[in-house]
N, C-alpha and C positions, 0 to 999 in steps of 0.2 A: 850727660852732666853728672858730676860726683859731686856730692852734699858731704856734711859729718851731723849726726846727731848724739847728744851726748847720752847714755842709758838713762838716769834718772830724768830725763826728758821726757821719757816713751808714755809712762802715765797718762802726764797732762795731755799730751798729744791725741792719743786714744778716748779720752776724756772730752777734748776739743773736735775731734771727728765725730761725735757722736751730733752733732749740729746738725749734717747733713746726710750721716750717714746710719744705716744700721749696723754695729760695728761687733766684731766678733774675734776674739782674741784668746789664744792657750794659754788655760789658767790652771793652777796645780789643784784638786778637790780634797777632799777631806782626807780619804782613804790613802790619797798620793799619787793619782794618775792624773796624768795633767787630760784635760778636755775641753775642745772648744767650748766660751760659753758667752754670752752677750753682754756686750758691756755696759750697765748700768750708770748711767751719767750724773745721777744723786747720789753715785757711793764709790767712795776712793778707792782706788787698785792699789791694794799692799804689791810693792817691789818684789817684795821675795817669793807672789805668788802667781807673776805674771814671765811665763817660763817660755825661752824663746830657742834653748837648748835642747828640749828633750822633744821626740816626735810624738805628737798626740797618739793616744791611745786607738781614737777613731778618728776618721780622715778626716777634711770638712766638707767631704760629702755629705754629711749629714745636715749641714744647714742648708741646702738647697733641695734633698730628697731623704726626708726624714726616715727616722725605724716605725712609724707607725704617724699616719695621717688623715683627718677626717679629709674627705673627697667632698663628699656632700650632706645633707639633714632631708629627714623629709617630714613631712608631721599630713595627717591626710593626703591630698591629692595634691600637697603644697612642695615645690624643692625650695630649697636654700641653699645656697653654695656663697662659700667666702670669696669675695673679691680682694686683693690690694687695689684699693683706691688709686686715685690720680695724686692724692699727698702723701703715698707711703714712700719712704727712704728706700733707696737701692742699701745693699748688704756690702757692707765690706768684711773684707776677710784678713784679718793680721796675723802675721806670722807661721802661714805658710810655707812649709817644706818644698824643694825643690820637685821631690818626686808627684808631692799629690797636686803640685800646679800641673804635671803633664794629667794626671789622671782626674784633675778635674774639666783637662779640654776632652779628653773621651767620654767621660761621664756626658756631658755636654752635646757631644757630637749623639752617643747613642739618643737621648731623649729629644733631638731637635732634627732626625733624618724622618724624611718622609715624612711621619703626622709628629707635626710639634705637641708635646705636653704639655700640658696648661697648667699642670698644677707644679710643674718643673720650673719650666719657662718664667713663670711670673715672682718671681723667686731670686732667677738666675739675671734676669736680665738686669742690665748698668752693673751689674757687680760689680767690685773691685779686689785684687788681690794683695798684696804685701808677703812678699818671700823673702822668707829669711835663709841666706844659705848655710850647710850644714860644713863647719870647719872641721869636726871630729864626726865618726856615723853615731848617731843616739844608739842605735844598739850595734854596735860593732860585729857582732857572729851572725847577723842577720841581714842588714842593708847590707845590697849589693846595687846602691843606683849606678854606680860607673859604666856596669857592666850590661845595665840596660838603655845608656844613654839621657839619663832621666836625673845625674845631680855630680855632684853634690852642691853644685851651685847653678845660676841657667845663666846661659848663652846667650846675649842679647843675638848675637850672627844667628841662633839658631831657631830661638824661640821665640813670639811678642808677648812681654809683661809689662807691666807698671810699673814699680818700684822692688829691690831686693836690698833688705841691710846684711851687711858683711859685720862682722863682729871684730873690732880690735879693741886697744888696751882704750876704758875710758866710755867708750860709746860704739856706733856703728858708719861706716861708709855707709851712703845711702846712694845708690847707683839707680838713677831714672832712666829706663828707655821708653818711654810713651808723651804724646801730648797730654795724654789724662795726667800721668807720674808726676810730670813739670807742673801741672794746673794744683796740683796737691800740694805741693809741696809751696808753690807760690802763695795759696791762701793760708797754710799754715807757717809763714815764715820764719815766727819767732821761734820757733823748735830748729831750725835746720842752719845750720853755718855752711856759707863758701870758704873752701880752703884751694891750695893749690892744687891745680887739677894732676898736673904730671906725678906731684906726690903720691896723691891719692890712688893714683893708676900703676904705677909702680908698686902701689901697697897692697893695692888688689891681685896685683899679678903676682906677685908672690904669696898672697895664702894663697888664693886657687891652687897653684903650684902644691901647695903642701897640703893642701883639702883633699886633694887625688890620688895623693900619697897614703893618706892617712886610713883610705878606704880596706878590711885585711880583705875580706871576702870578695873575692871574684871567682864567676864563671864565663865559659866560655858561650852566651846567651845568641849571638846569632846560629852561631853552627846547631844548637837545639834547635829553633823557629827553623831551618832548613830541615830535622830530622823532621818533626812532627808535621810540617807542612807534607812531607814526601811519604809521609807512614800514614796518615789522614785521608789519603787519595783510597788506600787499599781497604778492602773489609775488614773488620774487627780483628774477625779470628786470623787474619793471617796477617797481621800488625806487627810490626817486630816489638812495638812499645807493650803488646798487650801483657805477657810476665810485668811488666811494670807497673800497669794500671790496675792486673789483681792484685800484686805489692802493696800499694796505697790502699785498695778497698777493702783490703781485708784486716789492714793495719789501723784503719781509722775507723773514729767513736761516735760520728757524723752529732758533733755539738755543733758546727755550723761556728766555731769562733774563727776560722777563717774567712768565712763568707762576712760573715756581718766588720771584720777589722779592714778585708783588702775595701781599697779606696776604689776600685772601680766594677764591684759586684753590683748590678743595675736590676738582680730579680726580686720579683714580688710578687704578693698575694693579694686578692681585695674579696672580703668578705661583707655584708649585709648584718646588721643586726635592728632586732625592733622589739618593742613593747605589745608586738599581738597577742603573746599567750597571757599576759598577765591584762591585756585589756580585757580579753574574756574572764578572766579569773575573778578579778574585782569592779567589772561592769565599767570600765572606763572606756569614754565614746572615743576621746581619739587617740589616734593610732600614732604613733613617730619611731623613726628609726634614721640610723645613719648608714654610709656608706665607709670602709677604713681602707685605706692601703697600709700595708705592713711591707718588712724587709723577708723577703722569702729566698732558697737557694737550690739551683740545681742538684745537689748531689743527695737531697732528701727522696725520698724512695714515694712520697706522694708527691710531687711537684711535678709529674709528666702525666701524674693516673689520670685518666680521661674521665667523664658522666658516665661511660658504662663500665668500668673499673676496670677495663683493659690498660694496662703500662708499658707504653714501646721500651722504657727504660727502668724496668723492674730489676736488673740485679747490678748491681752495687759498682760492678768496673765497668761497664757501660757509662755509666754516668760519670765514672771519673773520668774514661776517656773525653768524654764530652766536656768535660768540666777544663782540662788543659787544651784539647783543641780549641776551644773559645777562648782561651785566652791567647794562647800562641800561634793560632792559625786563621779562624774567621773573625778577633776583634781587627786582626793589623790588613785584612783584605776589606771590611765595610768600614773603618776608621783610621785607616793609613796608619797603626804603630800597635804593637802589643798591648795587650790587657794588663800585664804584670809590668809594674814600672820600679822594682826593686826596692820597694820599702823595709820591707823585710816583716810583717804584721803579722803572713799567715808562718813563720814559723815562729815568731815571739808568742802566740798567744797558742801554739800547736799543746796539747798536753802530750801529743806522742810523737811529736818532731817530725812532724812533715809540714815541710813547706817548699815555694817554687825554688829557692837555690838547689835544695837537696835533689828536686824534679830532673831539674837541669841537667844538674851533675851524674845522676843517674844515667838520662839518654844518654849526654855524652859518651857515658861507658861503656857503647854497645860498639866502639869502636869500629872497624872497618873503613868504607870513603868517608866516615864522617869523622871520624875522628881518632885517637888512640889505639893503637894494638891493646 
């Protein structure tokens, strides 16, 4: 079913979801980066600030598994751990890119295989999502979703979502595949118009048409997951990728803005902290401390070191290797599709221009059965 919503709708509407939902929508910040943020139902969304154009700076990953979260409290012999209650609002998410809906079902699949995540899970679950699809790429020299299967708009034949606005002159196509989608859009009716469907459909199939067009960047993204799955079997040193992986390692400043930007980096750290030394200091009887999870990343040089300071991954192209083969060979064998879903984050935020297209395009170039003289 195809709706229209008119743009200065969209406010009230996110405004109006806020009833039953917790709602979360890219908002531009001060500095100029747009970033998910939650919508506040006492206070009006300026139009000019509520951006459905540009791809958030960070995924919205982040509203489901934070850069830093209390786990638990403990105060003596006592824990405390946060519940969501039986009356907390499931999360919605507006205005979703097409790429971070695939990478938030991997995000999802990693934290719910085997032992489900509690602190994940309670979060995630009833969520809802709202994708908005990309008619132009927000950063044009850097998204490559075509080329990973992952946009620029989704595939009801290929994908299950909720709802996706299409953007034309005036307001948005609002294309429901889901009974959640229809149930949404029925309780909010006053925001959504029937119009004629065939039009409508006709109107979609031609941006798409032109959305695919519009993508400059492409690589040639299966023929690599075929290198790297096939160069990944073999030892290190006799890799045909490995000139490649010392390339990157030696070339990067390891600030970690790729890690903490791509949408489906899932590592982390959790550290303890407490008030013992200072209770001895100034005779205070009791004790408290917490438990934190933080956003942590493989290709940090202490992230493998073991309690006896032995590092199976102490130097720097091991760990890249490890850092692409997780993405391009053992996310798509334990979560059925690639880790890298062509956003384009980790070279937008690169200071030294690496990112997964340039990766690609590298292997590519080692030509022979795979590809190129």
């Amino acid at each position: 079913m195809l709706y229209f919503i008119e743009e200065k709708q969209i406010p009230g509407l996110l405004k109006k979801l806020t009833d039953r939902w917790e709602v979360y929508a890219p908002i531009v910040q001060r500095g100029g980066d747009t970033l998910f943020e939650r919508i506040d139902a006492s206070r009006e969304i300026p139009p000019d600030l509520l951006d459905m154009s540009s791809r958030p700076l960070i995924s919205p990953k982040e509203i489901f598994f934070p850069q830093s979260e209390v786990m638990f409290k403990w105060r003596d012999d006592k824990l405390e751990v946060e519940k969501r209650g039986s009356g907390a609002k499931p999360r919605l998410v507006f205005g979703v890119k097409p790429c971070d809906f695939y990478a938030l079902q991997l995000s999802n699949s990693f934290f719910t295989t085997n032992i489900e995540d509690y602190y994940y899970v309670r979060k995630f679950k009833g969520a809802l999502f709202i994708v908005t699809a990309c008619l132009t790429p927000p950063e044009p020299n850097a998204c490559f979703c075509s080329s990973t299967g992952t946009g620029p708009y989704l595939d009801s034949d290929k994908v299950g979502f909720d709802l996706q606005f299409v953007k034309i002159d005036g307001g948005f196509i609002v294309e429901v595949a889901s009974a959640r989608g229809e149930k949404l859009v029925k309780e909010t009716g006053e925001f959504f118009k029937e119009q004629d469907q065939l039009e409508l459909s006709e109107k979609l199939e031609g941006i798409f048409k032109e959305a695919r067009e519009n993508i400059n960047l492409k690589v040639d993204f299966e023929t690599a997951l075929e290198i790297v799955r096939e160069e990944s079997e073999k030892p290190l040193q006799s890799n045909r990728l490995l000139p490649i992986y010392n390339e990157i390692a030696n070339r990067c400043i390891y600030c970690g803005a790729c890690l903490y930007a791509c949408p489906t980096c899932t590592c982390f750290n959790v550290y303890d902290t407490s008030n013992l030394s200072l209770a001895e200091e100034i005779g205070v009887t009791e004790v408290a401390g917490e438990r934190v999870r933080v956003w942590d990343g493989c290709v940090f040089s202490g992230y493998t070191r073991e309690a006896s300071g032995h590092n199976p991954r102490e130097k720097a192209y091991i760990r890249t290797a490890r850092r692409y083969e997780h993405k391009l060979r053992y996310d798509v064998d334990f979560h059925g599709r690639s880790g890298c879903v062509g956003c384009g984050r980790c070279l937008s935020v690169c200071p030294v221009d690496i990112g997964m297209s340039a990766f690609v395009e590298r292997v590519n170039s080692l030509g022979g059965r795979y590809g190129a003289d």
